[in-house]
N, C-alpha and C positions, 0 to 999 in steps of 0.2 A: 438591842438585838434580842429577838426573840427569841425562846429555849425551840432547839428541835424537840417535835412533836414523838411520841414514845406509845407503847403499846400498853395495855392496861397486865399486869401480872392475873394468870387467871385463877382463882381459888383451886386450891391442892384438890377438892372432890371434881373437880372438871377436869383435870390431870387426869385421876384417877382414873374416871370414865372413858378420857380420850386413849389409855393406855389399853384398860380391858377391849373397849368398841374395835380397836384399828384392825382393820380386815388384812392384814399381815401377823404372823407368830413373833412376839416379843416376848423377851426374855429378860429379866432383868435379874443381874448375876452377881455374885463378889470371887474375884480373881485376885483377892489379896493373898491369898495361901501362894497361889503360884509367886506374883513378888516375891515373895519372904524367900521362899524355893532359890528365886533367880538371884535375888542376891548374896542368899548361903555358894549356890555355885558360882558366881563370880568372884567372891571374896577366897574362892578354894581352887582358884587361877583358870577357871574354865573361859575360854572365849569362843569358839567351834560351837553353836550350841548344835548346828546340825550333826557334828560329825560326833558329837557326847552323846545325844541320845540312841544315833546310829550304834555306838558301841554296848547298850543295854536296851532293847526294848521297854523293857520295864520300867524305865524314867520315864516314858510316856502316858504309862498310864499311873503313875505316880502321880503327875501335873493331874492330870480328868480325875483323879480323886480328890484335889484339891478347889476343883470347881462347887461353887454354890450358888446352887436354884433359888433366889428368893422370892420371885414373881414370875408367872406365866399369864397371858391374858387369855380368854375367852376363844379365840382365835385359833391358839396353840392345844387345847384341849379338843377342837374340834378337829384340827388337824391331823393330831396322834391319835384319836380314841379314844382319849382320857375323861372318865365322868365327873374325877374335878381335879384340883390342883394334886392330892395326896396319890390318887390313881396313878398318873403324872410320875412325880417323885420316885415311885416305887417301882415304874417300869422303864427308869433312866438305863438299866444296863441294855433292853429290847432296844434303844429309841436308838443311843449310842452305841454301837458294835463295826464289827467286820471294818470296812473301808472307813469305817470315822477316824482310825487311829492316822492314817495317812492327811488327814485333813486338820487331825488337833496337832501333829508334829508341825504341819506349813503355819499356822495359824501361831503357834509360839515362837517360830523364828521369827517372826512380825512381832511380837511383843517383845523378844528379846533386843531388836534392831531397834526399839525406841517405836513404833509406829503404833500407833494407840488408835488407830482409825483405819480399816481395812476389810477386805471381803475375799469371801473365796466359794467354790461349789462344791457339795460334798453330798453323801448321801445318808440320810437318817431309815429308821425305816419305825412305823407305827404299831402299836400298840398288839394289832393281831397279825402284824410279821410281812402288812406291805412295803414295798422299798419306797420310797419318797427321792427326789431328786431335789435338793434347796437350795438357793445360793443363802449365804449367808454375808451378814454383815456385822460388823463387831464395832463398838465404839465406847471408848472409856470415855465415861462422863466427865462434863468440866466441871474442875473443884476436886476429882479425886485419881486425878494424873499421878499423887506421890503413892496413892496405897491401892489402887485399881478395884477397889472395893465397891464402884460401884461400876458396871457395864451392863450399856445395852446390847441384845444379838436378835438382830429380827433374821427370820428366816420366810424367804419367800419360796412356796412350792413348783417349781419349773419340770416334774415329771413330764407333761404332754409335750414341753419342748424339746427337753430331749431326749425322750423316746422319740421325737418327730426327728431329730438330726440322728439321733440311731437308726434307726427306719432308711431315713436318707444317706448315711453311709456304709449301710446294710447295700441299697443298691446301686450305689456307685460301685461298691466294690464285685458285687455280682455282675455288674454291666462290663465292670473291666475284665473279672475272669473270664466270660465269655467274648471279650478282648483279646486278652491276653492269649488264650487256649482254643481262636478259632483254628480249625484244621485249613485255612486260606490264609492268606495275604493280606492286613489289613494296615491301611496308611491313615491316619488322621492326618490332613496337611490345611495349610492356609492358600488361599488363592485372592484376599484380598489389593493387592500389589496389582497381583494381574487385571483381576478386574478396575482397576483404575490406568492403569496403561489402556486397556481396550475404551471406557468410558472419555479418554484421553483423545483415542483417535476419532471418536465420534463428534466431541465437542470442538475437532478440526475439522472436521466439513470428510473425512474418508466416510465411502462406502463400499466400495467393493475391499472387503475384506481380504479375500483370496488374492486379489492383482498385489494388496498393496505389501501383501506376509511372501510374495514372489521377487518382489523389488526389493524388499529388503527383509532379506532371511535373517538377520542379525538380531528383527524384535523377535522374532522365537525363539532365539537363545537368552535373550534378555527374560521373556516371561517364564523362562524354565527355570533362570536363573534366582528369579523373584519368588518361587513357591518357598513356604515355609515348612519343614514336616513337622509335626507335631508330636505323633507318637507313633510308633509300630508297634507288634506285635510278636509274641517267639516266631510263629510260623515265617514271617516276614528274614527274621534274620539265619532262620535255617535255609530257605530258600534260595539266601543267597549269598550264603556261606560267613557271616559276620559272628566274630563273637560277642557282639555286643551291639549296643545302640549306637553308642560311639563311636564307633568305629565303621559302623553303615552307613554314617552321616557323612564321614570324611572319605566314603568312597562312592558317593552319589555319582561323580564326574565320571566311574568306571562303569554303572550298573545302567545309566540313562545315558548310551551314543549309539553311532553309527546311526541305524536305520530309524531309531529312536526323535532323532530330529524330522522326521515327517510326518512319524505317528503323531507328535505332539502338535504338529502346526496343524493338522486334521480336528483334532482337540478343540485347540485355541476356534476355527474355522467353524465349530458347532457351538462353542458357547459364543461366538460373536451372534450367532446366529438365534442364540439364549435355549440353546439345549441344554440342561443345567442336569440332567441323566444320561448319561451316553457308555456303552458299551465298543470293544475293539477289540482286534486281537494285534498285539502289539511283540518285537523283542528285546529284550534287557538281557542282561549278562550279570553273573557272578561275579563276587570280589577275586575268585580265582578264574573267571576269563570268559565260564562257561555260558554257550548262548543259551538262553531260556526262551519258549516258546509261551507266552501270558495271553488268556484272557482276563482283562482289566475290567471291571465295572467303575463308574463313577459318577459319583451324585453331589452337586452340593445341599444339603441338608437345608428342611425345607422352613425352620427358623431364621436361615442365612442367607437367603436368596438378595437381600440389598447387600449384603457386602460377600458374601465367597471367603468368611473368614474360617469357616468348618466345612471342611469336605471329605466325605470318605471317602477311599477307592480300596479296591480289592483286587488280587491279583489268584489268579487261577494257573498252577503251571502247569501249561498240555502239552509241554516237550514229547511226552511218551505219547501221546495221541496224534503231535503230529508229522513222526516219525513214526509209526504206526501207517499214517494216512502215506506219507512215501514212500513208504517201503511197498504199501497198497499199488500205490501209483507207476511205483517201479517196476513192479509183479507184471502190471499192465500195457508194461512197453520191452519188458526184459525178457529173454531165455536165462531161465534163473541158472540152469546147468554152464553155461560158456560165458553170462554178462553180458553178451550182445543182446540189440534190439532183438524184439520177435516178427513176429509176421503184421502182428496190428496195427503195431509201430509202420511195419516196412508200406502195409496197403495204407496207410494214413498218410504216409510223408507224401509216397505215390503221388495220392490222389492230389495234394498242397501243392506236390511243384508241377503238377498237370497243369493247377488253377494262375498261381503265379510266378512260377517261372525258376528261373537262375540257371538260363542256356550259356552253354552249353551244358547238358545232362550225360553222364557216362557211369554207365551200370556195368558191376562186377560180380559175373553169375558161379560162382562156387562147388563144385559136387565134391564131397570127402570119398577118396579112391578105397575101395576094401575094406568099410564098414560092416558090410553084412559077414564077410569071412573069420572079421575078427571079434565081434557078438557068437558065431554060432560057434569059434572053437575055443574061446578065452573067455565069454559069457558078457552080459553087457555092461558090468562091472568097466572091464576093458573096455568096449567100446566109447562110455562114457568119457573115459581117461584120454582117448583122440578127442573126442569133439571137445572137451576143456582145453585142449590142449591148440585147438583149431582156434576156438575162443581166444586163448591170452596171444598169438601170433596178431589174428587180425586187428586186436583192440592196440597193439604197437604198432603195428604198421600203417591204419590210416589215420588221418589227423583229420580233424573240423578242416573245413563243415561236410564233409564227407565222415560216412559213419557206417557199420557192419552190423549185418543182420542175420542172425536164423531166422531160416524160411522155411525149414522140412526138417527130419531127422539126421539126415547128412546132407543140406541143400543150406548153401551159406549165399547172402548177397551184398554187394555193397557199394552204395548210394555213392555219387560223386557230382553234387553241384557246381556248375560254375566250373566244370573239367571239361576238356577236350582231349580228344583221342593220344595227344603225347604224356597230358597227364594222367589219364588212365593205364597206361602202358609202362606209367612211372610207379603207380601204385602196388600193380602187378608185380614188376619185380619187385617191389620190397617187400612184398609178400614172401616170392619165393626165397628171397635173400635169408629173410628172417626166419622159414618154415627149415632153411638146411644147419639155420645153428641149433632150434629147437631138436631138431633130429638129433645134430651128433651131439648134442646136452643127454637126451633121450637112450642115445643106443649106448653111451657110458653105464645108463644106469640097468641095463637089457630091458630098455622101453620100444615100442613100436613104432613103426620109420610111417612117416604120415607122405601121404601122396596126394595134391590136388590137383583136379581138374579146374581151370579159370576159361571162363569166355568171357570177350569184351564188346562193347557195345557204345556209340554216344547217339544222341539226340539233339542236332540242333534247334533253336526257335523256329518252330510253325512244326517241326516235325511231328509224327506220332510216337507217343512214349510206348502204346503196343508195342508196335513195332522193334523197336529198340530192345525191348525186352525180349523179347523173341531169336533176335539177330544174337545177344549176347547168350540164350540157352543152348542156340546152334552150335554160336562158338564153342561152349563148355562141353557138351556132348561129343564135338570132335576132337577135342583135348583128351577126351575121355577116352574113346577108342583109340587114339594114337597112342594112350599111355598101357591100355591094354592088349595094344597087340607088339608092343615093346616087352610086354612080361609074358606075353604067348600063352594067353588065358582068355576064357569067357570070360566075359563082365557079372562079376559077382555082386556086385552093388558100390 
């Protein structure tokens, strides 16, 4: 059998040269002091070595006084600044400082555990006081495992790496505070699920998207089901009252229903569509109930467009805008004074059941008795205090789809679809039923006795709604006299 084949030993001067040449910082040290050190402490019952140095600083930097530099190569001199090895020697307290003591304490619990071959990251810093980042590696030579007298430590310079991973989470965490502290709503969520559900139903032969999310409403609870959130935001849980993360995750079920299931299948209905930015206005509710009026942006991000695994969306809450916009809208159909429609309202519907109908039509035409008398002697403070008061009568007394209007200053009317002349005559009295308990509520408190004139009127199909309107003013007008010559008065208003 032939000897295996072995490598030639290479003369100690090519050692030498390969030690000074190596384009890494070598060190070649004697660590024997510290042995001696560790075995004086262990034979003096110490076994904690972290929690013994922990109790005196100063045993740490005992051991770094027990270190010796016997060799630096070429490498290491260029490294630090050093113009030769003595340079070096001399400015080992610059080199070693600050954050090294944290690094020579990990680095001796390693030697104390037995482990004579190990690495770690620390920071030196060079000759005219730049900081250096290194990892280092440390390795007791074989053959002086009992006295560590001799040890290599190279150190390799990784500053541009990590200052590049500082750099980088320099801006993750700027990305996140502007995360964390936008003044909106912001969702990091997954949507790849969903996008395999939809790629699901395509690779079945469906196309009409919209027939088939009507047939079966069930997959859009399934794909609501399927989002992942990922991360919110404070604004996110102030919005919508959580005090936590946790705790908005476990009330998703409360914040996403009711009208929320059509908003979404709208959603779903554009990305099948591969609108992958879409904008809505959508409502959600609070963990305490309240509705929220959102407009949502949402994009999936445009690294992710094969899978829908990062999307953001953003919520805007314009509750106050759009309550703002009904209140608008209310103004526009309301007598802000009594809550009844106004007149725009009254000439709008008009014109609606002129076009399409709902005969039989019966109009109730209204004049408030002795408004002008009681403005000019009690001021219209008072007078407002009847026509309110004219208001919460009629708004009790007719029901849908019949509804009351101001028409004028004392000129009240009120629509009655789909009534004929017994249920107009029904309405009437409830009017008056309910205007005499209003009274005697009123004259307990010495309020004013409210008096109305009603005319009635209906319209059947084909008729003229002029007409009708006309015939129910007559009516009111003779109401009116008949009530004023019972009080044996001109007509004062």
């Amino acid at each position: 059998m032939s000897p295996e084949p072995t490598l030639p030993l290479l003369p100690s001067a090519d050692l030498a040269s390969m030690f000074d040449l190596a384009p890494v910082s070598l060190w070649l040290e004697d660590y024997s002091g510290i042995k001696q050190l560790f075995d004086r402490w262990r034979a003096e019952g110490v076994e904690d070595l972290g929690a013994y140095l922990d109790q005196d600083p100063a045993r740490v930097s005992q051991c770094m006084g027990l270190l010796r530099v016997l060799q630096v190569n070429q490498h290491t001199l260029n490294l630090f600044g050093a113009e030769n090895p003595a340079a070096l020697l001399d400015g080992l307290a610059v080199i070693f400082r600050d954050d090294m003591a944290t690094s020579i304490g990990h680095e001796l619990k390693q030697l104390w555990a037995g482990r004579l071959c190990f690495d770690n990251e620390t920071v030196n810093y060079t000759l005219d006081g730049r900081r250096l980042d290194v990892h280092v590696r440390v390795r007791v030579l074989p053959g002086h495992e009992a006295t560590w007298d001799r040890v290599l430590v190279s150190l390799e310079d990784v500053s541009a790496r990590v200052a590049a991973d500082r750099q980088r989470e320099q801006s993750a965490r700027y990305a996140h505070g502007l995360f964390d502290h936008s003044p909106v709503s912001l969702w990091v969520e997954d949507f790849s699920a969903v996008k395999l559900l939809l790629d699901d139903l395509r690779a079945r032969g469906i196309t009409d998207f919209a027939t088939f999310i009507k047939v079966h409403p069930e997959f859009v609870t399934r794909c609501m089901q399927e989002i992942q959130v990922v991360d919110v935001n404070r604004e996110t849980l102030r919005m919508f009252g959580a005090p936590d993360r946790t705790a908005l995750l476990q009330g998703l079920s409360k914040i996403f229903r009711d009208e929320m299931h059509e908003s979404f299948a709208e959603q779903l209905r554009d990305l099948w569509d591969h609108k992958t930015t879409q904008q809505r206005e959508v409502v959600n509710y609070s963990l305490r109930g309240e509705r929220i009026h959102i407009h949502m942006q949402f994009t999936v991000l445009a690294d992710r467009l094969e899978r829908w695994d990062l999307v953001l969306v953003s919520l805007v809450d314009i509750t106050a805008r759009k309550k703002a916009e009904a209140y608008l809208e209310y103004l526009g159909k309301h007598d802000v004074l009594t809550q009844l429609r106004n007149r725009a309202f009254y000439t709008d519907e008009l014109n609606r059941l002129v076009r399409q109908g709902g005969w039989p039509v019966s109009i109730l035409s209204i004049d408030l008795n002795g408004l002008k008398r009681v403005n000019d002697e009690n001021g219209h403070a008072a007078g407002d205090g009847l026509l309110r008061r004219v208001g919460e009568v009629l708004l009790k007394a007719v029901d849908a789809p019949g509804w009351p209007a101001r028409i004028g200053g004392d000129e009240f009317a009120v629509l009655l679809p789909a009534t004929d002349e017994r249920g107009a005559a029904a309405v009437r009295d409830r009017i008056l039923a309910l205007l005499e308990l209003n009274n005697q509520f009123y004259a307990a408190h010495s309020g004013h006795i409210i008096s109305l004139s009603i005319g009635t009127a209906t319209c059947a199909a084909g008729g003229a709604m002029e007409d009708a309107l006309q015939r129910a003013d007559r009516s009111m007008y003779e109401a009116k006299a008949r009530h004023y010559a019972r009080q044996g008065e001109a007509r004062l208003g």
